[in-house]
N, C-alpha and C positions, 0 to 999 in steps of 0.2 A: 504494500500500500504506500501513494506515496502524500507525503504528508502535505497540507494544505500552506505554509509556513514554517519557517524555521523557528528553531527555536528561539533564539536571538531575537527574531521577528513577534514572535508572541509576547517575550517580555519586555518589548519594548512597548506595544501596543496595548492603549488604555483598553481595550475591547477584549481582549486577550487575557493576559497575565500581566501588563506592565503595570497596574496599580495593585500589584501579588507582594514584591519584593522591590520596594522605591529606597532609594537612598544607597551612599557608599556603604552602608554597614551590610549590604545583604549584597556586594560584590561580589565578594566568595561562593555564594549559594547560587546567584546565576552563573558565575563562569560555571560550577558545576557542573549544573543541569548543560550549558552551551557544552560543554566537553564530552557530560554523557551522550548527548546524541550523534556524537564524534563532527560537529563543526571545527572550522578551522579559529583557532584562538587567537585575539588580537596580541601585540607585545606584552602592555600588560596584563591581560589576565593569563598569559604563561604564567607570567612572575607569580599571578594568585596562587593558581592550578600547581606549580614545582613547590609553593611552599606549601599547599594544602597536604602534598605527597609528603616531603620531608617531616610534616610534623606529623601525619600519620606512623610512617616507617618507625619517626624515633618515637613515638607512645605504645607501640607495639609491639618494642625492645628488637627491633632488625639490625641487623649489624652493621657498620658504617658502610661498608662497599657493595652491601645488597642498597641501602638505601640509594648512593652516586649511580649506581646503574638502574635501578631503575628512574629516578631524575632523569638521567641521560634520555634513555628510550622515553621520560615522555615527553620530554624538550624538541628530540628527533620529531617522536607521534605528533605533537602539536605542529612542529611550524610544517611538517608536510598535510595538514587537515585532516590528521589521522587518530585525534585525541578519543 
């Protein structure tokens, strides 16, 4: 199926989801979602998306070089639209 709108498009749209999640503090929660449906991520919200990773990794006790690689791959994933 293919979807009527991206997601990015919906949360931007009062009609939609844009009056869902307003404001910088719910930044992180859209990149999310924009990442979950694998759009491609503006610069910054990589920078969200790699620290949302990093403080996952380290609250989950991963070990430093599991955490840098996976970082890596999704720095890779993201700037090719692959998140």
């Amino acid at each position: 199926m293919k979807p009527l709108c991206t997601m990015r498009q919906a949360l931007a749209d009062p009609h939609l989801l844009g009056d869902a999640l307003p404001g910088n503090s719910w930044s992180a929660w859209r990149t999310l979602l924009i990442a979950a449906t694998g759009e491609a991520l503006t610069p910054d919200e990589r920078v969200i998306f790699v620290a949302m990773l990093l403080a996952f990794a380290l609250t989950t006790g991963m070990a430093a070089v599991t955490v840098k690689v996976h970082i890596d791959q999704a720095v890779t994933d993201c700037s090719t639209g692959n998140c």
